[in-house]
N, C-alpha and C positions, 0 to 999 in steps of 0.2 A: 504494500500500500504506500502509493507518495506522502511527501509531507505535504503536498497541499491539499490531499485529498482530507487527511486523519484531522489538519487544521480544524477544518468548519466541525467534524467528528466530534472533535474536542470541544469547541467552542458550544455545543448543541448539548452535551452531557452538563457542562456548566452552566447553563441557560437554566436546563432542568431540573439542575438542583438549584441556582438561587429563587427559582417561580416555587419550588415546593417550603425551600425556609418561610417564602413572603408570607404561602399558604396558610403556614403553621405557626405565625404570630398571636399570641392571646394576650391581650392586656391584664389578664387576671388569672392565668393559669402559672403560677410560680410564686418563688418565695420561700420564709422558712416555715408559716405557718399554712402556707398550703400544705406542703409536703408533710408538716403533722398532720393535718388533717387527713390526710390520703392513709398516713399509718395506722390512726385512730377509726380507719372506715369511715367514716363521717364523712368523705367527699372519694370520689373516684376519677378518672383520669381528664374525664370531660364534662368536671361541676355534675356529676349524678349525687344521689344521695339529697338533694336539698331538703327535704321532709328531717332528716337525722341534721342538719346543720341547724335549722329552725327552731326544733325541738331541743338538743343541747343549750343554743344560746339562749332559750327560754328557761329551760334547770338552772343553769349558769347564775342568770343576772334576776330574771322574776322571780322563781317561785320560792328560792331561799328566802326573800324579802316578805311573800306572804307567810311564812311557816314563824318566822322570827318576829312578825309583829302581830301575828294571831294570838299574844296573849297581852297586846293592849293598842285592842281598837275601841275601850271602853272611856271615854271621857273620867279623866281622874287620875286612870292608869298611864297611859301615852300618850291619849289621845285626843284634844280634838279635834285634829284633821289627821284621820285615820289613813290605812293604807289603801285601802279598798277606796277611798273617795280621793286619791291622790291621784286624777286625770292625771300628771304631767308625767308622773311615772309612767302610767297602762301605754299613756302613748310612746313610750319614747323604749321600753324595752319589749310590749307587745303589738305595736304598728310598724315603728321608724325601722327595728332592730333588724327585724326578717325582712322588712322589705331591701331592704341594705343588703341584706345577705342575697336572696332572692335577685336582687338586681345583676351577683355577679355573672347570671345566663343570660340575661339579654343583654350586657356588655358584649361578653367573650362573642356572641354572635353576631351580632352588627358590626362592631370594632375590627374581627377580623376578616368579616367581607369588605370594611369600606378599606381597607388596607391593599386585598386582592384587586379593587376596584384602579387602583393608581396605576397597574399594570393593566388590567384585563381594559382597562378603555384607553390602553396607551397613552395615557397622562405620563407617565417615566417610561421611555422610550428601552429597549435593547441594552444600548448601549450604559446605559445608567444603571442598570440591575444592578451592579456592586458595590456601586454607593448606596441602592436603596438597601441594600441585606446590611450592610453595614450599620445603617439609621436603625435598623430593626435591632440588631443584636446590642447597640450600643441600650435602645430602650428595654431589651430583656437582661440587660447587664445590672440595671437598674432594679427591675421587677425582682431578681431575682436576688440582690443585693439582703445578707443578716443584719448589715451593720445600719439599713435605712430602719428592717420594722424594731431593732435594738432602740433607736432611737426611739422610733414611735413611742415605746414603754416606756422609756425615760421621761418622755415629754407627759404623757397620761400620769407620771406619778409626781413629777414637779410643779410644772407650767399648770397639767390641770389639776391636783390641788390646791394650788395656789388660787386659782378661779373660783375654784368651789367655796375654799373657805373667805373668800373677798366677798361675794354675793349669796350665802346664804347664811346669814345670823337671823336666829326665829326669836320672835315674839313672845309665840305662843308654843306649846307642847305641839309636838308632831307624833309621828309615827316612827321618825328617823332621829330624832331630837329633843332634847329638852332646851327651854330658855335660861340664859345667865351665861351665854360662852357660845362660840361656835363648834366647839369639839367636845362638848357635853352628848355627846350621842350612847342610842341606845341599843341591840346588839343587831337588830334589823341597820342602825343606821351604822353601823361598821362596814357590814358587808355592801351596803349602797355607796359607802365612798369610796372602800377600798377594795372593792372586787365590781362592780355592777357599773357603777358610771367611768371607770377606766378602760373596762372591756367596751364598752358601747365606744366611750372614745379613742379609744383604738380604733374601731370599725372604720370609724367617719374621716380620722386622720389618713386610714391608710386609705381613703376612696380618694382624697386629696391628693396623696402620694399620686395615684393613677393618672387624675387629669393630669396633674404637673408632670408626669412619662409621656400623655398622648399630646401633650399642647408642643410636647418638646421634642416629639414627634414630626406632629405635623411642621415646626419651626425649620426641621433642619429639611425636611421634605422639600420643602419652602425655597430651599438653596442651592435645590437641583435644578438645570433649566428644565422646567417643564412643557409640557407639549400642548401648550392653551389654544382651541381654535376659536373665534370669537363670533363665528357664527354658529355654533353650535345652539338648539333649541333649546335648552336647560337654559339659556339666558346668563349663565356663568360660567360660559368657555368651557363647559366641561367639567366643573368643580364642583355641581349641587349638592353632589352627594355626599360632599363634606358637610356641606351644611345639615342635610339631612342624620350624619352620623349625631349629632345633638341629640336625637331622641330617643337615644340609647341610654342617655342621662339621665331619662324623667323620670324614673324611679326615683333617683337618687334626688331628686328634688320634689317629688314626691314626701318622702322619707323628713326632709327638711321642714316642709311644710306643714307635718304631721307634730314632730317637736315642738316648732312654736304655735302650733294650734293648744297642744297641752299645756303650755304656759301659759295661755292666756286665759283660757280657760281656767286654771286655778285660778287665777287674778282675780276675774270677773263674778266667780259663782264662789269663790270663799273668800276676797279680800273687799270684795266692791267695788270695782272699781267697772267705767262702763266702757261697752266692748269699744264704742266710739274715739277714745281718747287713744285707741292702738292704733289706728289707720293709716295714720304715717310711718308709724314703723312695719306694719303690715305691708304696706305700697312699697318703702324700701327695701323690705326682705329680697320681697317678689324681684321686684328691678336689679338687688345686687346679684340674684342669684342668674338670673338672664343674660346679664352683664358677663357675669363669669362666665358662662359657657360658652355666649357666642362673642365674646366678645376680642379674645385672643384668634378667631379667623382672623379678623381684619389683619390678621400677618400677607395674608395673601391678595390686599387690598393694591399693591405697591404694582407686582405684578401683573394682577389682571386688570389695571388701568391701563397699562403698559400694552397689551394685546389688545385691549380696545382698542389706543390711537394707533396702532401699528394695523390694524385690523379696518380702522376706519381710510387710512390714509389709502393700503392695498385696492382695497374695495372703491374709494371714490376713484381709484388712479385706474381701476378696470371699468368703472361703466362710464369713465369720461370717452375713453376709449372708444368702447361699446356704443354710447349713445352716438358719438360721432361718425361712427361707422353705420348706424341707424338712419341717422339724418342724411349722410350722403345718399344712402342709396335707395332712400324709400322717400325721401322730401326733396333733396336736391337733383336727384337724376331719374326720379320715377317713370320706368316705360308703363305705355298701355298695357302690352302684353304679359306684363308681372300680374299675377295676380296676388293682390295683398289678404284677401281673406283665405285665414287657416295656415299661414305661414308660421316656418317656427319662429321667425324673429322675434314676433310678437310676445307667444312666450317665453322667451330668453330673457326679453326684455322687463318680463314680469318677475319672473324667477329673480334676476340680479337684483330687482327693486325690491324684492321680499329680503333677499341675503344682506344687504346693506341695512334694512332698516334691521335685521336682529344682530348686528353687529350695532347699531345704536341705542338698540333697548337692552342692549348688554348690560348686565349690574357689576361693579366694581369689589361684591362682598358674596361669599359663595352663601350667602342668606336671604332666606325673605324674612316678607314682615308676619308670614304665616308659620312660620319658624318658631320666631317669637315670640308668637301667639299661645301656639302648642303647648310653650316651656314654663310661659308664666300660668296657662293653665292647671299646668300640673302639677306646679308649685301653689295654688290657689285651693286648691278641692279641696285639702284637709281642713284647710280653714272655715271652706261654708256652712259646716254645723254650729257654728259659733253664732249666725245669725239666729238660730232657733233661741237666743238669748234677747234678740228685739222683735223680732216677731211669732205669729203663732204659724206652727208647720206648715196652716192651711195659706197663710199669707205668703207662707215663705215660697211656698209652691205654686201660688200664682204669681209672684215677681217673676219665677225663674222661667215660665213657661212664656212671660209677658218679651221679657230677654230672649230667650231663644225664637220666638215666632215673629 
Protein backbone atom coordinates (compact mmCIF):
# COMPACT_ATOMS: atom_id res chain seq x y z
CA UNK A 1 0.00 0.00 0.00
CA UNK A 2 1.44 3.68 -0.82
CA UNK A 3 1.94 6.22 1.51
CA UNK A 4 -0.48 8.26 -0.18
CA UNK A 5 -3.00 5.80 -0.31
CA UNK A 6 -2.79 4.67 3.93
CA UNK A 7 -2.54 8.96 4.40
CA UNK A 8 -6.24 9.76 3.92
CA UNK A 9 -6.59 5.75 5.61
CA UNK A 10 -5.03 7.28 8.52
CA UNK A 11 -6.57 10.56 8.46
CA UNK A 12 -10.20 8.65 8.35
CA UNK A 13 -9.55 6.31 11.47
CA UNK A 14 -8.70 9.67 13.38
CA UNK A 15 -11.78 11.51 12.07
CA UNK A 16 -13.46 8.42 13.64
CA UNK A 17 -12.26 8.60 16.73
CA UNK A 18 -12.23 12.20 17.53
CA UNK A 19 -16.45 12.28 16.11
CA UNK A 20 -16.82 9.30 18.77
CA UNK A 21 -14.95 11.32 21.83
CA UNK A 22 -17.29 14.43 20.78
CA UNK A 23 -20.07 11.66 20.96
CA UNK A 24 -19.34 10.75 24.29
CA UNK A 25 -19.14 14.01 26.03
CA UNK A 26 -21.52 14.31 29.20
CA UNK A 27 -21.54 17.28 31.24
CA UNK A 28 -22.52 15.24 34.22
CA UNK A 29 -21.22 11.87 33.97
CA UNK A 30 -17.98 12.04 36.02
CA UNK A 31 -16.37 13.09 39.12
CA UNK A 32 -15.53 11.69 42.42
CA UNK A 33 -18.99 11.41 43.69
CA UNK A 34 -20.28 10.03 40.69
CA UNK A 35 -18.14 7.23 40.76
CA UNK A 36 -19.22 6.73 44.45
CA UNK A 37 -22.30 6.71 43.58
CA UNK A 38 -21.88 4.12 40.69
CA UNK A 39 -20.14 1.97 43.67
CA UNK A 40 -22.94 2.44 46.07
CA UNK A 41 -25.58 1.35 43.02
CA UNK A 42 -27.21 4.31 43.55
CA UNK A 43 -26.49 5.45 39.91
CA UNK A 44 -25.25 3.37 36.80
CA UNK A 45 -23.39 4.10 33.94
CA UNK A 46 -25.86 6.31 32.19
CA UNK A 47 -27.62 8.23 35.30
CA UNK A 48 -30.08 4.91 35.78
CA UNK A 49 -31.03 4.38 39.11
CA UNK A 50 -32.63 7.95 39.62
CA UNK A 51 -35.72 6.45 41.89
CA UNK A 52 -32.54 5.09 44.49
CA UNK A 53 -30.73 8.62 44.06
CA UNK A 54 -34.12 10.56 45.03
CA UNK A 55 -34.93 8.23 47.63
CA UNK A 56 -31.28 8.36 49.52
CA UNK A 57 -31.06 12.01 49.37
CA UNK A 58 -34.59 12.20 50.96
CA UNK A 59 -33.12 9.43 54.02
CA UNK A 60 -30.06 11.71 53.80
CA UNK A 61 -31.33 15.23 54.50
CA UNK A 62 -35.55 14.94 55.34
CA UNK A 63 -36.45 12.24 57.07
CA UNK A 64 -33.65 12.37 59.90
CA UNK A 65 -35.15 15.88 60.59
CA UNK A 66 -38.69 14.46 60.98
CA UNK A 67 -37.61 11.50 63.21
CA UNK A 68 -35.54 14.06 65.60
CA UNK A 69 -38.16 16.71 65.98
CA UNK A 70 -41.02 14.25 66.24
CA UNK A 71 -40.75 14.60 69.99
CA UNK A 72 -41.27 18.48 69.97
CA UNK A 73 -43.60 19.78 67.58
CA UNK A 74 -45.64 20.57 70.61
CA UNK A 75 -45.72 24.21 71.50
CA UNK A 76 -43.72 24.50 74.89
CA UNK A 77 -41.50 21.61 73.99
CA UNK A 78 -39.60 23.11 70.52
CA UNK A 79 -42.08 24.29 69.04
CA UNK A 80 -43.99 26.92 67.66
CA UNK A 81 -43.06 26.71 64.37
CA UNK A 82 -42.87 23.09 64.07
CA UNK A 83 -41.28 20.92 61.49
CA UNK A 84 -44.19 19.61 59.78
CA UNK A 85 -45.34 23.58 59.19
CA UNK A 86 -41.79 24.55 58.02
CA UNK A 87 -42.78 25.03 54.14
CA UNK A 88 -39.16 26.32 53.58
CA UNK A 89 -37.74 23.17 54.50
CA UNK A 90 -40.48 20.58 52.47
CA UNK A 91 -39.47 22.68 49.61
CA UNK A 92 -36.03 22.89 49.53
CA UNK A 93 -35.16 19.01 50.56
CA UNK A 94 -38.44 17.56 49.19
CA UNK A 95 -39.02 19.69 45.75
CA UNK A 96 -35.67 21.73 44.95
CA UNK A 97 -33.56 18.58 46.07
CA UNK A 98 -34.70 15.69 43.60
CA UNK A 99 -35.46 17.98 41.19
CA UNK A 100 -31.79 18.82 41.03
CA UNK A 101 -30.94 15.43 41.19
CA UNK A 102 -33.43 14.53 38.59
CA UNK A 103 -32.33 17.34 36.28
CA UNK A 104 -28.83 15.42 35.82
CA UNK A 105 -30.80 13.39 32.70
CA UNK A 106 -32.01 15.88 30.92
CA UNK A 107 -28.71 17.68 31.09
CA UNK A 108 -26.59 14.69 30.17
CA UNK A 109 -29.10 14.50 27.10
CA UNK A 110 -29.46 17.70 25.52
CA UNK A 111 -25.97 18.86 26.41
CA UNK A 112 -24.41 16.09 24.66
CA UNK A 113 -26.58 16.40 21.58
CA UNK A 114 -26.01 20.09 21.37
CA UNK A 115 -22.28 19.31 21.56
CA UNK A 116 -22.68 16.55 18.47
CA UNK A 117 -24.62 19.29 16.87
CA UNK A 118 -21.40 21.63 16.24
CA UNK A 119 -20.04 18.82 14.01
CA UNK A 120 -23.12 17.16 12.61
CA UNK A 121 -24.31 20.77 11.09
CA UNK A 122 -20.63 21.50 10.26
CA UNK A 123 -20.58 24.53 12.52
CA UNK A 124 -16.49 23.05 13.30
CA UNK A 125 -15.45 22.05 10.07
CA UNK A 126 -12.91 18.73 9.49
CA UNK A 127 -10.22 20.25 9.85
CA UNK A 128 -10.80 21.62 13.48
CA UNK A 129 -11.88 18.40 15.07
CA UNK A 130 -8.77 18.50 17.31
CA UNK A 131 -9.09 21.43 18.78
CA UNK A 132 -12.74 20.62 19.36
CA UNK A 133 -11.60 17.15 21.26
CA UNK A 134 -9.32 19.17 22.88
CA UNK A 135 -12.05 21.93 24.31
CA UNK A 136 -13.96 18.75 25.25
CA UNK A 137 -11.21 16.87 27.36
CA UNK A 138 -9.85 20.20 28.76
CA UNK A 139 -13.94 20.48 30.08
CA UNK A 140 -13.88 16.64 31.37
CA UNK A 141 -10.43 17.44 33.00
CA UNK A 142 -12.50 19.61 34.91
CA UNK A 143 -15.62 17.55 35.60
CA UNK A 144 -13.67 15.09 36.47
CA UNK A 145 -11.36 17.02 38.79
CA UNK A 146 -11.28 15.67 43.36
CA UNK A 147 -9.75 18.72 44.03
CA UNK A 148 -12.99 21.11 42.55
CA UNK A 149 -15.83 18.84 44.56
CA UNK A 150 -12.95 18.92 47.64
CA UNK A 151 -13.58 22.34 47.44
CA UNK A 152 -17.13 22.26 47.08
CA UNK A 153 -17.15 20.61 50.85
CA UNK A 154 -14.85 23.07 52.14
CA UNK A 155 -16.82 25.96 50.95
CA UNK A 156 -20.44 24.18 52.32
CA UNK A 157 -18.72 23.96 55.79
CA UNK A 158 -17.17 27.44 55.81
CA UNK A 159 -18.47 30.08 53.53
CA UNK A 160 -21.83 28.24 54.08
CA UNK A 161 -21.93 28.29 57.73
CA UNK A 162 -20.92 31.27 57.82
CA UNK A 163 -24.26 32.28 55.88
CA UNK A 164 -26.37 30.38 57.99
CA UNK A 165 -25.21 31.49 61.05
CA UNK A 166 -25.28 35.49 59.69
CA UNK A 167 -29.03 35.08 58.68
CA UNK A 168 -30.67 32.92 60.93
CA UNK A 169 -30.98 34.02 64.65
CA UNK A 170 -34.78 33.08 65.85
CA UNK A 171 -36.98 34.89 67.96
CA UNK A 172 -38.93 32.49 68.70
CA UNK A 173 -38.50 28.58 69.59
CA UNK A 174 -38.34 26.42 66.26
CA UNK A 175 -38.16 23.07 65.50
CA UNK A 176 -34.31 23.45 64.77
CA UNK A 177 -33.61 26.13 67.49
CA UNK A 178 -34.03 27.73 70.40
CA UNK A 179 -33.90 31.74 71.06
CA UNK A 180 -30.83 33.58 73.07
CA UNK A 181 -27.82 32.57 70.44
CA UNK A 182 -27.71 31.24 67.13
CA UNK A 183 -26.17 27.92 67.89
CA UNK A 184 -28.50 27.15 70.77
CA UNK A 185 -29.82 24.34 68.48
CA UNK A 186 -31.78 21.24 69.13
CA UNK A 187 -30.74 17.74 67.93
CA UNK A 188 -33.07 17.85 64.80
CA UNK A 189 -31.25 21.40 64.30
CA UNK A 190 -27.65 19.62 64.22
CA UNK A 191 -28.36 17.43 61.63
CA UNK A 192 -30.14 20.49 59.47
CA UNK A 193 -26.87 22.48 59.66
CA UNK A 194 -24.46 20.17 59.78
CA UNK A 195 -25.57 17.23 57.44
CA UNK A 196 -28.99 18.54 55.56
CA UNK A 197 -28.26 22.18 54.34
CA UNK A 198 -24.50 21.25 53.23
CA UNK A 199 -25.43 18.22 51.37
CA UNK A 200 -28.27 20.38 49.52
CA UNK A 201 -25.59 22.93 49.07
CA UNK A 202 -23.27 20.98 47.69
CA UNK A 203 -25.89 19.82 45.02
CA UNK A 204 -26.55 23.56 43.98
CA UNK A 205 -22.80 24.43 44.07
CA UNK A 206 -21.71 21.62 42.16
CA UNK A 207 -24.70 22.53 39.24
CA UNK A 208 -22.76 25.90 39.27
CA UNK A 209 -19.59 24.04 38.84
CA UNK A 210 -21.21 22.62 35.43
CA UNK A 211 -22.53 25.90 33.98
CA UNK A 212 -19.19 27.46 34.64
CA UNK A 213 -17.48 23.98 32.55
CA UNK A 214 -20.30 24.46 29.71
CA UNK A 215 -20.00 28.42 29.46
CA UNK A 216 -16.34 27.80 29.36
CA UNK A 217 -17.05 25.43 26.84
CA UNK A 218 -18.98 27.17 24.67
CA UNK A 219 -16.00 30.30 25.28
CA UNK A 220 -13.25 28.43 23.93
CA UNK A 221 -15.61 26.84 21.18
CA UNK A 222 -16.07 30.58 20.44
CA UNK A 223 -12.36 30.74 19.39
CA UNK A 224 -12.58 28.25 16.71
CA UNK A 225 -13.32 29.81 13.31
CA UNK A 226 -16.48 28.75 12.97
CA UNK A 227 -18.56 27.84 9.82
CA UNK A 228 -21.46 30.61 10.35
CA UNK A 229 -23.78 30.90 7.11
CA UNK A 230 -25.84 33.98 7.45
CA UNK A 231 -28.52 32.99 5.47
CA UNK A 232 -29.31 30.13 7.16
CA UNK A 233 -33.23 29.83 8.29
CA UNK A 234 -32.63 29.43 12.16
CA UNK A 235 -32.10 33.32 11.72
CA UNK A 236 -28.77 32.69 13.64
CA UNK A 237 -26.25 31.41 11.19
CA UNK A 238 -26.77 28.31 12.29
CA UNK A 239 -26.38 28.69 16.13
CA UNK A 240 -30.02 28.36 17.41
CA UNK A 241 -29.44 25.44 18.93
CA UNK A 242 -27.29 26.88 21.28
CA UNK A 243 -29.70 28.91 22.33
CA UNK A 244 -32.17 26.26 22.49
CA UNK A 245 -29.49 24.19 24.76
CA UNK A 246 -30.81 26.77 27.68
CA UNK A 247 -33.67 24.49 28.38
CA UNK A 248 -31.93 21.84 29.40
CA UNK A 249 -31.53 24.26 32.44
CA UNK A 250 -35.02 24.74 33.48
CA UNK A 251 -35.18 22.22 35.93
CA UNK A 252 -32.46 23.65 37.44
CA UNK A 253 -34.28 26.87 37.71
CA UNK A 254 -37.08 25.26 38.30
CA UNK A 255 -35.50 23.94 41.59
CA UNK A 256 -34.48 27.65 42.32
CA UNK A 257 -37.69 28.92 42.09
CA UNK A 258 -39.07 26.39 44.33
CA UNK A 259 -36.42 27.55 47.37
CA UNK A 260 -37.58 30.85 47.31
CA UNK A 261 -41.02 30.09 46.88
CA UNK A 262 -40.56 28.27 50.53
CA UNK A 263 -39.12 31.33 51.87
CA UNK A 264 -41.45 33.30 51.24
CA UNK A 265 -43.91 31.51 52.05
CA UNK A 266 -42.69 31.16 55.65
CA UNK A 267 -42.51 34.85 55.66
CA UNK A 268 -45.87 35.54 54.67
CA UNK A 269 -48.04 32.79 56.56
CA UNK A 270 -45.82 32.64 59.96
CA UNK A 271 -44.17 36.06 60.10
CA UNK A 272 -46.70 38.40 58.24
CA UNK A 273 -45.41 39.83 56.31
CA UNK A 274 -47.44 40.40 52.67
CA UNK A 275 -46.68 38.58 49.65
CA UNK A 276 -46.74 42.12 47.94
CA UNK A 277 -43.75 43.65 49.44
CA UNK A 278 -41.58 40.58 47.71
CA UNK A 279 -42.04 41.46 44.15
CA UNK A 280 -39.14 43.13 43.50
CA UNK A 281 -37.16 40.63 44.77
CA UNK A 282 -39.26 38.08 43.12
CA UNK A 283 -38.83 40.04 39.45
CA UNK A 284 -35.11 40.19 40.37
CA UNK A 285 -34.66 36.59 41.09
CA UNK A 286 -36.42 35.79 37.94
CA UNK A 287 -34.33 38.21 35.76
CA UNK A 288 -30.95 37.28 37.44
CA UNK A 289 -31.47 33.86 36.87
CA UNK A 290 -32.35 34.40 32.95
CA UNK A 291 -29.56 36.71 32.83
CA UNK A 292 -27.25 33.98 33.99
CA UNK A 293 -28.14 31.42 31.43
CA UNK A 294 -28.44 33.39 28.48
CA UNK A 295 -26.62 35.63 29.06
CA UNK A 296 -22.84 34.46 28.70
CA UNK A 297 -24.06 33.41 24.79
CA UNK A 298 -23.64 36.91 23.96
CA UNK A 299 -19.98 35.56 23.63
CA UNK A 300 -20.91 34.67 20.32
CA UNK A 301 -22.51 38.08 19.65
CA UNK A 302 -19.00 39.45 18.24
CA UNK A 303 -18.94 36.94 15.79
CA UNK A 304 -22.16 36.56 14.37
CA UNK A 305 -22.33 40.31 13.65
CA UNK A 306 -19.27 39.78 11.88
CA UNK A 307 -21.15 37.06 9.38
CA UNK A 308 -23.89 39.33 9.17
CA UNK A 309 -22.00 42.31 7.57
CA UNK A 310 -19.74 39.95 5.61
CA UNK A 311 -22.99 38.06 4.64
CA UNK A 312 -24.62 41.29 3.98
CA UNK A 313 -21.84 42.83 1.99
CA UNK A 314 -21.43 39.16 -0.25
CA UNK A 315 -25.16 39.06 -0.94
CA UNK A 316 -25.65 42.90 -1.88
CA UNK A 317 -22.34 42.40 -4.11
CA UNK A 318 -24.28 39.40 -5.99
CA UNK A 319 -27.79 40.66 -6.60
CA UNK A 320 -26.17 44.03 -7.70
CA UNK A 321 -24.65 41.81 -10.03
CA UNK A 322 -27.66 39.96 -10.74
CA UNK A 323 -30.06 42.75 -10.88
CA UNK A 324 -27.81 44.39 -13.57
CA UNK A 325 -27.61 41.43 -15.57
CA UNK A 326 -31.77 41.51 -15.17
CA UNK A 327 -32.06 44.93 -16.30
CA UNK A 328 -29.99 44.44 -19.39
CA UNK A 329 -31.48 41.85 -20.66
CA UNK A 330 -35.17 42.00 -19.94
CA UNK A 331 -35.47 46.04 -19.75
CA UNK A 332 -32.61 47.36 -21.62
CA UNK A 333 -32.48 44.89 -24.72
CA UNK A 334 -35.92 43.05 -24.44
CA UNK A 335 -36.70 41.16 -27.86
CA UNK A 336 -40.28 40.28 -28.81
CA UNK A 337 -39.48 36.87 -29.39
CA UNK A 338 -38.33 36.21 -25.43
CA UNK A 339 -40.91 35.22 -23.86
CA UNK A 340 -40.97 36.63 -20.36
CA UNK A 341 -43.64 34.64 -18.77
CA UNK A 342 -42.50 31.40 -16.74
CA UNK A 343 -38.81 32.31 -17.17
CA UNK A 344 -36.50 31.26 -14.47
CA UNK A 345 -35.04 34.66 -14.02
CA UNK A 346 -37.93 35.76 -12.47
CA UNK A 347 -37.48 33.32 -9.98
CA UNK A 348 -33.92 33.62 -9.38
CA UNK A 349 -34.64 36.93 -8.94
CA UNK A 350 -37.18 36.19 -6.02
CA UNK A 351 -35.18 33.42 -4.53
CA UNK A 352 -31.94 36.20 -4.16
CA UNK A 353 -34.47 38.69 -2.77
CA UNK A 354 -35.63 36.11 -0.09
CA UNK A 355 -31.77 35.18 0.72
CA UNK A 356 -30.75 38.79 1.21
CA UNK A 357 -33.57 39.60 3.38
CA UNK A 358 -32.67 36.42 5.83
CA UNK A 359 -29.29 37.56 5.99
CA UNK A 360 -30.92 40.87 7.40
CA UNK A 361 -33.20 39.57 9.63
CA UNK A 362 -30.29 37.71 10.84
CA UNK A 363 -30.10 38.06 14.90
CA UNK A 364 -26.63 38.89 16.26
CA UNK A 365 -27.42 36.56 19.64
CA UNK A 366 -28.09 32.64 19.04
CA UNK A 367 -31.57 33.62 21.22
CA UNK A 368 -34.83 34.71 21.02
CA UNK A 369 -37.05 36.46 23.11
CA UNK A 370 -39.10 33.17 23.35
CA UNK A 371 -36.14 31.65 24.87
CA UNK A 372 -36.44 33.95 27.51
CA UNK A 373 -39.79 33.57 27.90
CA UNK A 374 -39.55 29.73 28.55
CA UNK A 375 -36.77 30.21 31.28
CA UNK A 376 -38.33 32.98 33.28
CA UNK A 377 -41.35 30.79 33.17
CA UNK A 378 -39.83 28.04 34.67
CA UNK A 379 -38.24 29.83 37.14
CA UNK A 380 -41.81 31.41 37.87
CA UNK A 381 -44.29 28.22 38.55
CA UNK A 382 -43.02 27.52 41.96
CA UNK A 383 -44.00 30.75 42.81
CA UNK A 384 -47.67 30.81 41.64
CA UNK A 385 -49.10 29.01 44.64
CA UNK A 386 -48.05 31.98 46.75
CA UNK A 387 -50.83 33.93 45.06
CA UNK A 388 -53.44 31.47 46.67
CA UNK A 389 -52.33 33.94 49.77
CA UNK A 390 -54.29 37.11 47.84
CA UNK A 391 -56.64 35.51 46.23
CA UNK A 392 -59.25 32.75 46.55
CA UNK A 393 -58.40 29.52 44.02
CA UNK A 394 -61.50 30.26 42.24
CA UNK A 395 -60.08 33.96 41.48
CA UNK A 396 -56.91 32.77 41.09
CA UNK A 397 -58.08 30.50 38.32
CA UNK A 398 -59.99 32.91 36.49
CA UNK A 399 -56.97 35.51 36.34
CA UNK A 400 -54.88 32.72 34.99
CA UNK A 401 -57.38 31.57 32.32
CA UNK A 402 -58.10 35.47 31.64
CA UNK A 403 -53.90 35.57 30.94
CA UNK A 404 -53.66 32.75 28.99
CA UNK A 405 -56.85 33.38 26.53
Amino acid sequence: MSAATSEPSLRSVTERSQVREIEEFSLVLGGPLFQFLRKSRLEGEALELLHRRVLASILLTWFPLLLLSAGGTRVGNYGQISFLRDIEVHARFLVALPILIGAELVVHSRIRAVVCRFVECRIVLSQDLGRFCRVIESAKRIRNSIYVELALVAAVYTLGLWFWNSRSEVSAATWYALPGGRWRLTPAGYWYVFVSIPVFQFIVLRWYIRLFIWFRLLWQVNRIELNLIPTHPDRCAGLSFVGKSSYAYGPILFAQGAILAGVVADRVLYRGEGLQSFKFQIGGFIVFFVVAILGPLLMFTPRMARAKRKGLAEYGLLAQRYVESFDQRWVQEAHPSEELLGTGDIQSLADLGNSYQLVRDMRVVPFALQDATRLAVATAVPLTPLLLTIFSPEELILRIIKIVL
